[in-house]
C-alpha positions as CSV (number, residue, x, y, z in Angstrom):
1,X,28.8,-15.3,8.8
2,X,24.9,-15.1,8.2
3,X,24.5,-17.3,10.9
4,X,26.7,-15.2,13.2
5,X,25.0,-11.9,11.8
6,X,21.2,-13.8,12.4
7,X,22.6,-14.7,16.4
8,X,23.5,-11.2,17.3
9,X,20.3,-9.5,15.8
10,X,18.7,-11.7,18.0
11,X,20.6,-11.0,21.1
12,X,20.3,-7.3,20.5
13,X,16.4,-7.3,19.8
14,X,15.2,-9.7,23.2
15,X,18.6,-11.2,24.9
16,X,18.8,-14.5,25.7
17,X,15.5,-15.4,25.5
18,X,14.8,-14.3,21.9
19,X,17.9,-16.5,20.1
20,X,16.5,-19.8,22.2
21,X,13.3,-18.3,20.3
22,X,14.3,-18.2,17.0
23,X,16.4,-20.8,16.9
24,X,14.0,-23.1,18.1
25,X,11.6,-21.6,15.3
26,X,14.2,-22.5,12.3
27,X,15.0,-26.1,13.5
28,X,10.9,-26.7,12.8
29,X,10.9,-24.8,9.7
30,X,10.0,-25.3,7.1
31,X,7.3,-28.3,8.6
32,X,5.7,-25.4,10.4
33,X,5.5,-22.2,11.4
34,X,5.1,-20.7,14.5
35,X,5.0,-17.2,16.4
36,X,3.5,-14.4,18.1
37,X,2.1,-11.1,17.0
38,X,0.9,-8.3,19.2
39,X,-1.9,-5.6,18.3
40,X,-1.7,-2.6,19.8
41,X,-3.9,0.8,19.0
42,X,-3.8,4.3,19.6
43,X,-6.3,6.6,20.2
44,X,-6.3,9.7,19.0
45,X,-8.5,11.4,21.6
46,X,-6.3,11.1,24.3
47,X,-3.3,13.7,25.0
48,X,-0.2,12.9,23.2
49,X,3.6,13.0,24.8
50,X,5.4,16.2,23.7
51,X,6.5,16.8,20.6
52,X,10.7,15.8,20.4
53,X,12.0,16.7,17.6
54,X,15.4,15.8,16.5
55,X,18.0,18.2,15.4
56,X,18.9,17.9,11.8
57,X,15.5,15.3,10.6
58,X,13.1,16.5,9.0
59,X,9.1,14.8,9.2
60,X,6.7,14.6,6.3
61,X,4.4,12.5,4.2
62,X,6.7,10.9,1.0
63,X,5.5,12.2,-3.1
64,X,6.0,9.9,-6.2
65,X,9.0,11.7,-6.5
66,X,10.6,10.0,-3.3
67,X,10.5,6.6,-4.5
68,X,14.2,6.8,-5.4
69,X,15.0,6.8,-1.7
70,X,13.3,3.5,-1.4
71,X,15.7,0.6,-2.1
72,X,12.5,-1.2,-3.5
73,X,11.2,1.6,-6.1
74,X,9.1,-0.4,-7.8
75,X,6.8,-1.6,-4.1
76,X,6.5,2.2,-2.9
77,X,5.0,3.2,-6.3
78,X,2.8,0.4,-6.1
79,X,1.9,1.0,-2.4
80,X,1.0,4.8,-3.4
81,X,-1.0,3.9,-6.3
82,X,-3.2,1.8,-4.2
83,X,-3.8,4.4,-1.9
84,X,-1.4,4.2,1.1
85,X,0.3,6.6,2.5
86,X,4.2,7.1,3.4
87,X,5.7,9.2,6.0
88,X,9.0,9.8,6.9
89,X,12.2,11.3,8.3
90,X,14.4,13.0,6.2
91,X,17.8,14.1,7.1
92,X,18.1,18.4,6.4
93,X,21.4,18.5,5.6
94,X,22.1,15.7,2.7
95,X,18.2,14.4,2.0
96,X,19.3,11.0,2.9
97,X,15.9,8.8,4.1
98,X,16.2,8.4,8.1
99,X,13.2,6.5,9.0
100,X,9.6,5.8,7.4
101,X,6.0,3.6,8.2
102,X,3.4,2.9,5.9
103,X,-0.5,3.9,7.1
104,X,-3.4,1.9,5.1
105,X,-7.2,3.8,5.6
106,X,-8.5,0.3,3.8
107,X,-8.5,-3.7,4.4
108,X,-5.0,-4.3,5.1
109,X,-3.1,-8.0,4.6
110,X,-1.4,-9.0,7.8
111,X,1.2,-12.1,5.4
112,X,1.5,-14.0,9.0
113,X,-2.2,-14.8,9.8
114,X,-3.0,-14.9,5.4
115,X,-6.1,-12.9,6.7
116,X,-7.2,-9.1,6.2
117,X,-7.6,-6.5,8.7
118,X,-11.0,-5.0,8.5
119,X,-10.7,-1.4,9.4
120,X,-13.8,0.9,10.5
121,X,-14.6,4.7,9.1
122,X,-12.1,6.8,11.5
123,X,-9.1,3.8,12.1
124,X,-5.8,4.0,10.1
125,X,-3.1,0.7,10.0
126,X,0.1,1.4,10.6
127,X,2.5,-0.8,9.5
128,X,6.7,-1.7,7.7
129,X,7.9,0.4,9.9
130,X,11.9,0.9,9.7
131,X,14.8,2.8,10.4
132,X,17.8,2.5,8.3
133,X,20.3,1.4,10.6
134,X,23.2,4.3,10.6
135,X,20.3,6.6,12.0
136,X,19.0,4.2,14.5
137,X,19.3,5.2,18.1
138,X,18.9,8.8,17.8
139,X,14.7,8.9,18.6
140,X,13.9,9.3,14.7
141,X,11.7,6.8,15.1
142,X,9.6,8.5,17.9
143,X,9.9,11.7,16.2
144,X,8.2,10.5,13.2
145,X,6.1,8.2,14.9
146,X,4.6,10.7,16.9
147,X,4.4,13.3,14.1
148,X,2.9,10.5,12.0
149,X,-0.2,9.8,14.7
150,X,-0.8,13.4,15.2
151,X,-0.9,13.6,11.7
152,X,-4.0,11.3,11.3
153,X,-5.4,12.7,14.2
154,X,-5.8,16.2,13.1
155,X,-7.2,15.1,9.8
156,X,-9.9,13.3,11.3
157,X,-9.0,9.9,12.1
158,X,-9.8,8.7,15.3
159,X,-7.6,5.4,16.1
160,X,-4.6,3.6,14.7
161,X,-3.9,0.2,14.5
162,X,-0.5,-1.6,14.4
163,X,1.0,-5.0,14.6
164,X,4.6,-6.0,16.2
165,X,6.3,-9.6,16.8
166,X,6.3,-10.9,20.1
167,X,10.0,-11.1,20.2
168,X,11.1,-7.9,18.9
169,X,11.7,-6.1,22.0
170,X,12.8,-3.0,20.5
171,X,10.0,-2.1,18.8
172,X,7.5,-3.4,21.4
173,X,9.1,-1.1,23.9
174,X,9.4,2.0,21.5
175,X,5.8,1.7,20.5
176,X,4.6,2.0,24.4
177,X,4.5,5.8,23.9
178,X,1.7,5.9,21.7
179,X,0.5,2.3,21.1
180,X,-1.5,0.6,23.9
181,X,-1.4,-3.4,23.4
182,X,-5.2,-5.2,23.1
183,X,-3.6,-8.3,22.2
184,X,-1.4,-11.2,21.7
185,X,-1.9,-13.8,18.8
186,X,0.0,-17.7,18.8
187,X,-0.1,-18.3,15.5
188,X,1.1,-22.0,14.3
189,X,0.9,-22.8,9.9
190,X,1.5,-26.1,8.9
191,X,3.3,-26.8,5.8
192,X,0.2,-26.7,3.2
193,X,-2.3,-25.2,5.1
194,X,-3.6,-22.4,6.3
195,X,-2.7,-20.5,10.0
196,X,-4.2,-21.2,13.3
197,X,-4.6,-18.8,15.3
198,X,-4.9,-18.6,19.1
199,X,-5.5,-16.0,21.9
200,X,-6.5,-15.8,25.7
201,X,-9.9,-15.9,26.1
202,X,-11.4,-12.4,26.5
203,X,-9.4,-10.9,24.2
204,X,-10.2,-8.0,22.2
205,X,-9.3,-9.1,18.8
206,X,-9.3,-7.1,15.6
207,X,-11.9,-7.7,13.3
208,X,-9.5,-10.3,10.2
209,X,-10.9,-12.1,8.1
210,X,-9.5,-14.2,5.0
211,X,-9.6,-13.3,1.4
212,X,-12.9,-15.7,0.3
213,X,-15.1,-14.8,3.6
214,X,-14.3,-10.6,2.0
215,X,-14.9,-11.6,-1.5
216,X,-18.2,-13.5,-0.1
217,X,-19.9,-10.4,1.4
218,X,-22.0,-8.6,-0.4
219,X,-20.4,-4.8,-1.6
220,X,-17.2,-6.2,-0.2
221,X,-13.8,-4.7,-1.5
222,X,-10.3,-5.9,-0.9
């Protein structure tokens, strides 16, 4: 059945193409690893799309006191205590959680590369974004996406960062509204060691770096 279940998330997220994909990915595992992430940014200068709300969700920024509509309490108190910041959909009528994302204003660990993204003064990561799936296909996610971003902008951030798989369709096409790719990363992990990375040369990478190059620098904080 989990098979069956992991098959049609694939077909539903990339077709075809995206269960060859992943099914060629778990007969290597767990010898290596091997994938594709694409950064994207927004900027915050330009003109945003309109504003569509949905009837019925509401958009804000989560309080300590909304960790019981997490299913893991315990990682969005800890998430909040280090400083990140939750916003979310809300649904009016029986407070159920719709839809959230998680922004970071500080180094942020990207788990697939084991290295940190180094954000400048004015940038904001955005990243676990998810809607829970009985309120998927109704635009919550572009609602709160897009109240999220304007958000940041109009307290005086100037660019957002984010990160998607290379074979999640859905989310790559959702995020073309305000999220302009800069890159693609290959990476391949060997059992034991640590991730390769590989991009087309040219590309405009994000500054990452991994935990003993930040704890090297001088004033450095993770």
């Amino acid at each position: 059945m989990a098979l069956t279940a992991d098959i049609r998330r694939a077909y539903t997220d990339g077709g075809t193409k995206t269960v060859i994909t992943r099914s060629l990915r778990k007969l290597v595992r767990p010898a290596v690893k091997v994938g594709t992430l694409v950064f994207a940014e927004s900027d915050f200068s330009l003109p945003f799309p309109v504003l569509r709300p949905v009837p019925g969700i509401i958009a804000r920024e989560a309080t300590m006191e909304d960790g019981r509509l997490f299913e893991d309490q315990a990682l969005f108190l800890d998430r909040l205590n280090q400083g990140h910041r939750c916003f979310m959909g809300i649904e009016e009528n029986t407070g159920k959680l719709t839809n959230y994302r998680w922004v970071s204003t500080t180094a942020a660990f990207v788990p697939e590369l084991r290295r940190y993204l180094i954000l400048k003064p004015g940038e904001a990561y955005i990243y676990d974004l998810n809607t829970i799936p009985e309120f998927r296909r109704r635009g919550i996610d572009a609602f709160t996406r897009h109240y999220t971003y304007g958000y940041l902008r109009d307290t005086g951030y100037k660019r957002g960062l984010a990160y998607i798989h290379g074979d999640n369709q859905p989310s790559l096409r959702a995020s073309r509204h305000l999220l302009k790719p800069i890159c693609r990363i290959l990476y391949v992990q060997f059992r034991g060691c640590f991730p390769l990375m590989f991009a087309a040369s040219g590309t405009r990478i994000p500054e990452l770096r991994r935990l003993e190059d930040l704890m090297s620098s001088p004033g450095s904080v993770v």
